[in-house]
N, C-alpha and C positions, 0 to 999 in steps of 0.2 A: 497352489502358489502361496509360499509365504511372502510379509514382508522384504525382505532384502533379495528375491526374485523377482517381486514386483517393483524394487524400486530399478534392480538391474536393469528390466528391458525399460523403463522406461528413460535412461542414461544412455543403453543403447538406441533411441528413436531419437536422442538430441545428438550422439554423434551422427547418425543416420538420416537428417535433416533432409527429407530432398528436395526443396527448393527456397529462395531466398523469398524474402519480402515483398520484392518488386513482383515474382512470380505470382504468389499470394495476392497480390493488387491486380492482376492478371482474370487470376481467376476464381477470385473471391472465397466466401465462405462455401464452395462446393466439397471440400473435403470433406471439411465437419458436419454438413448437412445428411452426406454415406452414410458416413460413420452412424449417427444416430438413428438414422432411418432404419440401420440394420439392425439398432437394440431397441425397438420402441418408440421413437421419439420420447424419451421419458423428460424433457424437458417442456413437451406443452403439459398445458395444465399448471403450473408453476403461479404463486403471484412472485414477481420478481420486483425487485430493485435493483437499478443497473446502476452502478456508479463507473465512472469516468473521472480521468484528471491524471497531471501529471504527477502530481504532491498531495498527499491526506487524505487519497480515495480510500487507503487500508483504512486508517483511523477514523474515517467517517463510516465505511461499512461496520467496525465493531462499535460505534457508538450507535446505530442504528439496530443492530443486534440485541444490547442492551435494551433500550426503549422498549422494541415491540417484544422483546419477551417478560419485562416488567409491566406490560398488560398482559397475560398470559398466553402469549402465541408462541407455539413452539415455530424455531427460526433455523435455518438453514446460511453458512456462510462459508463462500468460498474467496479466498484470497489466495495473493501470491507477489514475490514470491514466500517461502516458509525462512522461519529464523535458523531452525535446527532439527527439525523434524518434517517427514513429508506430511502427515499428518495434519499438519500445522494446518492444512490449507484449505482444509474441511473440516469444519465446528458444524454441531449438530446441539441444542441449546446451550449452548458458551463453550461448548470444552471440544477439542480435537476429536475425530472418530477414532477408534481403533486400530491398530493395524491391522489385522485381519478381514477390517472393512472395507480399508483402501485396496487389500491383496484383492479381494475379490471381486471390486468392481475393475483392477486393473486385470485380473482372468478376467471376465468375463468380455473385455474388451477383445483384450489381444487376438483371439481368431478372426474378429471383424478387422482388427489394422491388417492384420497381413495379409485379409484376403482382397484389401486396397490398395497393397500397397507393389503392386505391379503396375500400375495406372497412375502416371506422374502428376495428373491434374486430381483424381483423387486420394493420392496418399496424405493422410492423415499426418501432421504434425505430434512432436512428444505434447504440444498445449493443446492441443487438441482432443489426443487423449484424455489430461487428464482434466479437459473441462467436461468432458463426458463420462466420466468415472464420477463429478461432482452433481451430475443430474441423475445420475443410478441412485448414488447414496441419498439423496438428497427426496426423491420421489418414493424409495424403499422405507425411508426414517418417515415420510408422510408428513412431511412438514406445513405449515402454515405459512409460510414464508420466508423466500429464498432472496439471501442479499448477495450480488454478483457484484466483484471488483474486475474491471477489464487488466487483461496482461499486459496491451502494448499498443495504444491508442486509442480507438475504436471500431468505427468503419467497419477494419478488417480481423477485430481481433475473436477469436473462438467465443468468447460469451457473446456475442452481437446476434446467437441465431433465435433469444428471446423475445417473447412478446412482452417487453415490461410494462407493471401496473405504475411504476413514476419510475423515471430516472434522472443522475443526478452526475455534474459537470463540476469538482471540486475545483481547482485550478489549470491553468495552461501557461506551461511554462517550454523554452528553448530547450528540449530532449529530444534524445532518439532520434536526432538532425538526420542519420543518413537512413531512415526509413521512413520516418513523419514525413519530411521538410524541412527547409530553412529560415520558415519565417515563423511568427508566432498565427500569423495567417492559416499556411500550411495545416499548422500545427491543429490549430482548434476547429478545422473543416474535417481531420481524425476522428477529433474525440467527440464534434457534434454527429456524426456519424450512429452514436446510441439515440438519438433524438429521434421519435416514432412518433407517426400523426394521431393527433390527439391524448398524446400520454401526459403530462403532469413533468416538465423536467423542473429541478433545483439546479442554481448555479451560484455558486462562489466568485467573489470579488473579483474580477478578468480585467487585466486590459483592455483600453477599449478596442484594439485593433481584433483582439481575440475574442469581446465581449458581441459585435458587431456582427461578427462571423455565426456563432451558435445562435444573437437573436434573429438571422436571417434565416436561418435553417428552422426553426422551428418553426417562425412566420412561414417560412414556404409547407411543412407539412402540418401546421395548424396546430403543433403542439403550446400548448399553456407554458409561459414560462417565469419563473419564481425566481428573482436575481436578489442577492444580499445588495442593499445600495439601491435596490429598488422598489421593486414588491416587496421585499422584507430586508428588517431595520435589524442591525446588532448595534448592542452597548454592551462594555467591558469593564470591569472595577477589578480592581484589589482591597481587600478589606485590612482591619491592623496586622493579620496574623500571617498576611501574604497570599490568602487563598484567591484563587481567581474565582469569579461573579461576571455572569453575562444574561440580560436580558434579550428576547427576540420579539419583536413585533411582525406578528404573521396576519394580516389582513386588519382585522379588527382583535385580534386576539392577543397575549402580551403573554409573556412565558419565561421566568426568571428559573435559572438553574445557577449551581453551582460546579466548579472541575479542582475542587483542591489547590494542588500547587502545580497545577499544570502551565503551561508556556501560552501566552497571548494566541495563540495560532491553535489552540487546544477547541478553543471558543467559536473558531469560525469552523471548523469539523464536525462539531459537535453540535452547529448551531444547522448544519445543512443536512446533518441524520435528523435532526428532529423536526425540520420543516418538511424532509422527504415521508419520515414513517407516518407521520397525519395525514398525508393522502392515499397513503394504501386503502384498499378498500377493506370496510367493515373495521375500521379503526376509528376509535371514539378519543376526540380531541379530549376530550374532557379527562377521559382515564391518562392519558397521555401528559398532560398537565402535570397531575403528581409524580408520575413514572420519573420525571427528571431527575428526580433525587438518588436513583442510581446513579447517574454520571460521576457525582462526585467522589467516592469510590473508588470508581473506573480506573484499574490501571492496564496500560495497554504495553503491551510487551515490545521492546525494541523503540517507543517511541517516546522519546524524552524520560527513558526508565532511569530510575534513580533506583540501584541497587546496594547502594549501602552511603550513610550518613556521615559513620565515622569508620574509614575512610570516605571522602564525598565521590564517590565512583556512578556515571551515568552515560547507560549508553543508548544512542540516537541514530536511527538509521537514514537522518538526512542524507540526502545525493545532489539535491538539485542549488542551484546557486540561492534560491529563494528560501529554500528548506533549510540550509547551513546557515541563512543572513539569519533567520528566525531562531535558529537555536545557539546562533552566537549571541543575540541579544537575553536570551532568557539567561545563558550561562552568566552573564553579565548581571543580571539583577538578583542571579541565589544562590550562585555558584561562589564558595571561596575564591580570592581574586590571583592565586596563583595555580596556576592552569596547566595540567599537563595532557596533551593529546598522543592519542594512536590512531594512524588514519589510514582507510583504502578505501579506492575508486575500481568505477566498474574502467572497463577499457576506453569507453566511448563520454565516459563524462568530464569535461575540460578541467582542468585544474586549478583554474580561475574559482572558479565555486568555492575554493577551498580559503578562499583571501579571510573573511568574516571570521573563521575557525582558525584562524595563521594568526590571525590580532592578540597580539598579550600573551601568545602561550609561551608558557615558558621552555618547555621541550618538547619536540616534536617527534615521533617515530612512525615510521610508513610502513607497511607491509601489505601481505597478497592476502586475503584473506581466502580470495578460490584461486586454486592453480589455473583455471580457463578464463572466467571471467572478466577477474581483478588487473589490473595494470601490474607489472612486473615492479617490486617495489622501488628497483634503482631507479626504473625510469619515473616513477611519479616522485622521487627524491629530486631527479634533472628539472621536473617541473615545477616544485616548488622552488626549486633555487633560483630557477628562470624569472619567478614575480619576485621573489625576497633574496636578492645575490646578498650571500653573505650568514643568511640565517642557517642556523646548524641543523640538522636532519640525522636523525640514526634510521640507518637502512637495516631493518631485521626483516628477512621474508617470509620468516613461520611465524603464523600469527598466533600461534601458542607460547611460544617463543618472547616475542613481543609483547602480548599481553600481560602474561606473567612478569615477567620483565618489570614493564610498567607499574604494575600496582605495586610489586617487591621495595621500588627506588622511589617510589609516591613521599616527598617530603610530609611531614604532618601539617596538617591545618591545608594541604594542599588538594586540589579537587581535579580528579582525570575523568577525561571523556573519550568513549571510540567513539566514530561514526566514521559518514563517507561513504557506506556501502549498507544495502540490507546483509549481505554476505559478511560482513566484520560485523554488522550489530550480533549477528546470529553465533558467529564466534567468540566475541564476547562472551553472552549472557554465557556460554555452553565451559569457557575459561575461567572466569569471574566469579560466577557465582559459590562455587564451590569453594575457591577463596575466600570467600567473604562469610563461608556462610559460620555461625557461633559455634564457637569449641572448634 
């Protein structure tokens, strides 16, 4: 099986879905448990980090990636979803595997899916797969430690069958209403769902309606738990030259890094990998201390990416209403102040989210950036006109199209951003750059 075979079937196992959510909630993580059972179990054994959240769980796993391999732990990282690459979604010490890697753990899978997938309670999901394609690679590479980004809550989502050494609860915010819930309640009884008796969880700044929820959950299975705001302090500075500066006070201990020119929201991701990676075991705070000084470096792909200067071109794969307030503020404090957007949403994210990123811009273009996923461009064109009657919107539905588009017409001195979708960050970087790039 090469590459574009394996990515085939497993585009066939997403139209081939056989059951929803609710079923899933039904009957739990029994699929994935087959599944595995039939290759090994190759995910015990793992030290893991579970991250959770509904915003900056990617960017905290690759900040946490960084860290513990700047003490020299070779590290294992799986995310999702990928920008442009399947690839993407398995790092193996900083950089994507192979494709030949992913082909062969998606063969070596495939005869176990389908020999499950006559049995409706254990057919195996496409996440499913390919979170077990990520404990093959990941067990084969011999890694030292494995940092897990959950897909789609927690609870019930495909990485939940670890036994994690800490895990960590980034934010909880109103998503994924018609499979989470409708409250923010709902919501963070999800994503506490990674919370294991006695493991070491991190959490970021919550609500308290949502903060309440994960401290009960832990309280009932005895897990320790480490809340920014609480157990652990952040400060934040800007110095003269704009660079962001964030101290943490973690017990007794005080830990200043730096993130460049990254966005306020950089600091609290960045500040919840590195209170997580000190608890891993056989991790020496001390070494860990200096290790900071990767961060500042640190650039992370699709997230508040500033790909070129002049022109000021930066793409962002905010979604969430929170995510967009946060990167409409930073656009605000370094962004030239004429602003032009490209924007696409998944189907299921309200268009309200989009108001913060609607502020000041001066032109606006919408498009699909996936034909399944993404909202049809006319209609998130009707939704934005629905909050701002009267504001102009160009409807282009190829986002190559649009993009290009964009940067071609980019007045000088003027600064464009995509976001909206990980799916348009990823078409971006994949349009953009090449554009951009010298000569």
């Amino acid at each position: 099986m090469d590459l574009d075979a394996a990515v085939a079937y497993v585009l066939g196992l997403v139209r081939a879905e056989p059951t929803g959510y609710a079923e899933r909630a039904v009957h739990g993580l029994r699929a994935m448990d087959a599944l595995l059972a039939r290759v090994g179990d190759p995910h015990r054994g793992l030290v893991v980090l579970h991250v959770a959240g509904s915003k900056g769980k990617g960017s905290t796993a690759l900040y946490a990636e960084a860290l513990a391999r700047a003490v020299g732990r070779r590290v294992g990282t799986y995310t999702s979803p990928h920008l442009e690459h399947w690839t993407e979604r398995y790092r193996v010490d900083g950089a994507p595997i192979a494709p030949q890697a992913f082909a062969a753990a998606v063969a070596r899978l495939r005869p176990e899916v389908e020999a499950l997938r006559a049995d409706p309670v254990l057919c195996p999901s496409f996440f499913d797969l390919l979170t077990a394609a990520a404990f093959l690679v990941f067990r084969d590479a011999g890694v030292d430690v494995c940092v897990l980004e959950t897909g789609l809550g927690g609870r019930l989502d495909a990485t939940n069958v670890v036994a994690p050494a800490v895990t960590c609860i980034t934010t909880i915010e109103l998503e994924h209403t018609d499979k989470l819930g409708h409250t923010l309640e709902a919501i963070a009884a999800e994503k506490a769902g990674i919370v294991k008796p006695g493991v070491p969880c991190v959490v970021g700044a919550l609500a308290p309606a949502a903060g309440a929820v994960v401290a009960a959950r832990a309280g009932t299975v005895g897990a320790p738990l480490l809340r920014l705001g609480h157990e652990l302090a952040l400060e934040t500075r800007r110095d003269a030259s704009g660079a962001l500066g964030a101290t943490l006070v973690d017990g007794d201990e005080v830990v200043s890094f730096s993130l460049g020119d990254a966005p306020e929201h950089a600091a609290h991701n960045a500040a919840l990998a590195l209170a997580s990676v000190r608890r891993l075991p056989a991790m020496a705070r001390a070494e860990l201390t200096t290790a900071t000084a990767v961060l500042a470096a640190l650039r992370l792909p699709g997230r508040a990416e500033l790909l070129s200067r002049s022109p000021w071109v930066v793409v962002d794969a905010a979604h969430t209403a929170e995510s967009l307030r946060a990167l409409a503020s930073w656009l605000d404090a370094v962004a030239p102040p004429r602003r032009h957007v490209v924007l696409s949403t998944s189907r299921d994210k309200p268009a309200a989210a989009l108001a913060p990123i609607l502020a000041g811009a001066e032109r606006v273009v919408v498009t699909r950036a996936d034909p399944d996923r993404s909202l049809p461009a006319a209609e998130l064109a009707r939704r934005i006109l629905a909050l701002e009657p009267g504001r102009e919107v160009e409807v282009v539905e190829d986002p190559t199209v649009a993009l290009g588009d964009a940067l071609a017409r980019l007045p000088a001195g003027a600064a464009l951003c995509a976001t909206g979708s990980v799916y348009l960050a990823g078409a971006a970087r994949r349009v953009l750059r090449p554009l951009l790039a010298p000569g």
